[in-house]
N, C-alpha and C positions, 0 to 999 in steps of 0.2 A: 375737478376731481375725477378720477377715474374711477368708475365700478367694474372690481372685478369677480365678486361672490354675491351671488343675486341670490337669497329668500325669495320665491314667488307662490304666495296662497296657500300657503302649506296644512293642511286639516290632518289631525291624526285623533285618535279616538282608541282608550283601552277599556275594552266591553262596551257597556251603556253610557260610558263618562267621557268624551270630549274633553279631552287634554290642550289641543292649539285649533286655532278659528283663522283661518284665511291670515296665517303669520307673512307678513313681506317686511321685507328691508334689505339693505344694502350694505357691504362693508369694501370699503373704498383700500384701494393701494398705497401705501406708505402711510394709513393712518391708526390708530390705534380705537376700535371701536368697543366701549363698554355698553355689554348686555344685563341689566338690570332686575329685581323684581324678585319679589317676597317665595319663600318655598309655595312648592307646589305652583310657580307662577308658568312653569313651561319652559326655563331656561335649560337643563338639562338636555330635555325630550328634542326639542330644537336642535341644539348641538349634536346631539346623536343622530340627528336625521341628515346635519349636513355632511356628518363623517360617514355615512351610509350604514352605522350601524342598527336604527330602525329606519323603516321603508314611511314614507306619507301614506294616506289614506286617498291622499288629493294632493296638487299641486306640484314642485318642483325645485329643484336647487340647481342653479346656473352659476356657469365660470366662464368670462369673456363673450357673454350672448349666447352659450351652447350647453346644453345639459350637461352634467359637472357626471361625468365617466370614473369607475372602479379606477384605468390607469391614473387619471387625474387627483385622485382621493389620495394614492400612494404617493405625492408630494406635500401631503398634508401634515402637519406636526399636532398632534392631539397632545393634550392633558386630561386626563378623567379628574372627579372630584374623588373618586376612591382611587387610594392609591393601588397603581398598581406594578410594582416590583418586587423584587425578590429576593426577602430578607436575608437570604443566606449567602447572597453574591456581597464583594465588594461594588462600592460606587464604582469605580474604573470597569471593575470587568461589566455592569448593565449595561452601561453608557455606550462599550465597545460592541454588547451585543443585539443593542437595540438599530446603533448605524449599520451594523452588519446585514440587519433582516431587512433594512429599508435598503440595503445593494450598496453599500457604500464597501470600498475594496480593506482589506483589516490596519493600510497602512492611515488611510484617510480616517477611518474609524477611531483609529489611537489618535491622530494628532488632533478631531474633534472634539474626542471626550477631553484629552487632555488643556484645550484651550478651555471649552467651556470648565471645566471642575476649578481652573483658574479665574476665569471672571466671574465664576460665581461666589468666589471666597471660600470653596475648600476643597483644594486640591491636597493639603495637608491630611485631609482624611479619608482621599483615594482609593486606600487599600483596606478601609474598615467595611465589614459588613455593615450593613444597609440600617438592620436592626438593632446595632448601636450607635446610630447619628441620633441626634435630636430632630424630633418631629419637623421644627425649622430647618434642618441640613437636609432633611430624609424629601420637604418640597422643594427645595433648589435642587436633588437629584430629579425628581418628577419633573420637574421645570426645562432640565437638559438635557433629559431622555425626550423631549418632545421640539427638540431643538439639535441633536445631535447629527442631523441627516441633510442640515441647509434647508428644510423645507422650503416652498413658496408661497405657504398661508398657515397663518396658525390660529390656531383653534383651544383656548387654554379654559378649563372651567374651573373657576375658585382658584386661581394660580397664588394671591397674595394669604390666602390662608393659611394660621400659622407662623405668619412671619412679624419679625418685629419691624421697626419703621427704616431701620438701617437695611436689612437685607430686602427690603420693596425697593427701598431705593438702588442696591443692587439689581436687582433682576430688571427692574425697569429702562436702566441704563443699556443692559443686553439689549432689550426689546426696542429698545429706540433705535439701536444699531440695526435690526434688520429693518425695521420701517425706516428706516433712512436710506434702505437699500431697495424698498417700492413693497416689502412684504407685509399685507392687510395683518392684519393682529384681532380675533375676535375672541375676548376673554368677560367672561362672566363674574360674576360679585357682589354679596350684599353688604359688602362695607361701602358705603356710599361716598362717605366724605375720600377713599383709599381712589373709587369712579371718579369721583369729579377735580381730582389733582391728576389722573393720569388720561381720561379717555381725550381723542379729539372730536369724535362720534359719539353719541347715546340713543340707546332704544331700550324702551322701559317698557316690559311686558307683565299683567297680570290677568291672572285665570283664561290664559291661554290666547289674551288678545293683547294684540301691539297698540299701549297708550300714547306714546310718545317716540318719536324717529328724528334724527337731524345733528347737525354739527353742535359741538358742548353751548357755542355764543351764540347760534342760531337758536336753542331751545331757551334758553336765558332772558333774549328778547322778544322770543312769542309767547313767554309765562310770567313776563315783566309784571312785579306790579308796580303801584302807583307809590313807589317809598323811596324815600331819599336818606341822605345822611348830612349831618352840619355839625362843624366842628368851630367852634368860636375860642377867645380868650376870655373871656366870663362865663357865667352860668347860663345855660340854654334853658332852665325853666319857663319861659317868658313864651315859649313854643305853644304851653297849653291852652293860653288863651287866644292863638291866633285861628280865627275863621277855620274851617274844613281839614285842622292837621289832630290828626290822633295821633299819640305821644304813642310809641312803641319799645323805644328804650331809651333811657337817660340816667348819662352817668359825668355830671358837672357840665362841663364845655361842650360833651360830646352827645347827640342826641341823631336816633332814628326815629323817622316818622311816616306814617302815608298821609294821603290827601286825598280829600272826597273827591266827587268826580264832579269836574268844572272849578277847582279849586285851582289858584295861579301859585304855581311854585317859584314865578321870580318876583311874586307879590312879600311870598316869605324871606325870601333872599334878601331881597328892600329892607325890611325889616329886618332881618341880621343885622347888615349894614350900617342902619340908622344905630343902632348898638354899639358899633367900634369893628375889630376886625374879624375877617371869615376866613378860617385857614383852611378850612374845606365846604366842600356844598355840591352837592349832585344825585343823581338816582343812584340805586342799591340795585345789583341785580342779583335774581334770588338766586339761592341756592340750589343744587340738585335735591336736596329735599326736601325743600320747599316746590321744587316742581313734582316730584315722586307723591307729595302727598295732594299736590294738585289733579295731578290727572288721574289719581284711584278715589277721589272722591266719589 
């Protein structure tokens, strides 16, 4: 993997109160990195430091090994969590005037907005002002204003906010498109289950320290626990009396469980077995929030 947006050490502090603690992490090219963690955790402050709209206190934001430069920023594609356009323009005319300001020439500008306002699914409402789309239209226009320039990295905060499960699924199909084109994707979120179908990176920050950094299967096997799953053609009851397994869920054939530590899980498997047959049997790896509540304990 290639790192191409280095967080290094980042401290920032407003008044007496210490907002970020030596933040580092990495978001690599062509992949799509979710940034994680409860309000107030620092995800914001973070993003705004690497678009250089606040400055660190300490530390530094790197692009390609070299301090990440104003002209470098200007290839950046931002989404704020507050909207920020202008409810009296049409969608078409923002869109034209946002590539405009990032130097895009007015013909490149139209036929950007105009692709994007089509893979986003509404280009039909092009010509509406702003502040009669529905709150869902009004973040696919915020979604393509941050997208309308080609950027080389983007930067989105709370991007699925708002949306129903069909238009995530739109935008994300956009975004896969430029990470398939080598462009890092750094987008924040507290819908967890919406992070862990789309990130291929996670960094899970709270109260201003980084708890967890690494690829989504990478973080999965170092918060691994000790649970499996077993799926039979009878009753799996028969699980509760087996040595070191605490029954975690069971619903007829089908049964999650952990195992103490020193406990043989092909000692249980044997025993399915001896039963009749095993249509499934293996570990469980946990979920994103089961790792999120692991590492803010």
């Amino acid at each position: 993997m290639t790192e191409v947006l280095r967080v290094e050490s980042i401290n920032r502090s407003f008044g007496d109160r210490q907002v970020l603690r030596d933040v580092s992490f990495d978001v690599t090219a062509g992949r799509m990195t979710g940034f994680v963690g409860g309000n107030g955790a620092g995800k914001t402050t973070t993003m705004r430091i690497i678009l250089g709209v606040l400055a660190p206190d300490s530390g530094e934001v790197r692009w390609q090994g070299a301090p990440l430069t104003r002209q470098r920023r200007q290839r950046f594609g931002y989404m704020p969590e507050e909207r920020g356009l202008y409810p009296k323009m049409s969608a078409r005319e923002q869109l034209v005037y946002f590539g405009r300001l990032h130097g895009l020439s007015r013909e490149a500008a139209q036929r950007n907005t105009a692709d994007l306002l089509d893979r986003m699914g509404i280009a039909e409402r092009a010509n509406d002002q702003l502040e009669t789309l529905s709150l869902g239209n009004q973040q696919r226009v915020q979604i393509a204003a941050a997208l309308v320039h080609d950027p080389d990295v983007l930067v989105l905060d709370e991007p699925f906010s708002g949306l129903d499960p069909l238009a995530v699924d739109t935008v994300l199909t956009v975004l896969r498109e430029r990470t398939a084109r080598g462009v890092p994707v750094l987008f924040s979120s507290h819908q967890l289950d919406v992070v862990e179908r789309l990130c291929d990176d996670l960094v899970i920050i709270s109260d201003g320290v980084i708890r967890a950094a690494g690829s989504r299967e990478g973080l999965r096997s170092a918060y691994a626990l000790p649970r499996y799953e077993l799926r039979v053609d009878g009753d799996a009851g028969w699980l509760r009396d087996q040595p070191g397994v605490t029954l975690v869920d069971l619903d007829g054939a089908h049964a999650v469980f952990d195992l103490a530590t020193g406990a043989d899980d092909q000692q249980v498997l044997r025993a399915a077995l001896a039963r009749g047959p095993v249509r499934a049997f293996g570990p469980v790896a946990p979920s994103l929030v089961e790792i999120f509540r692991e590492v803010n304990q």
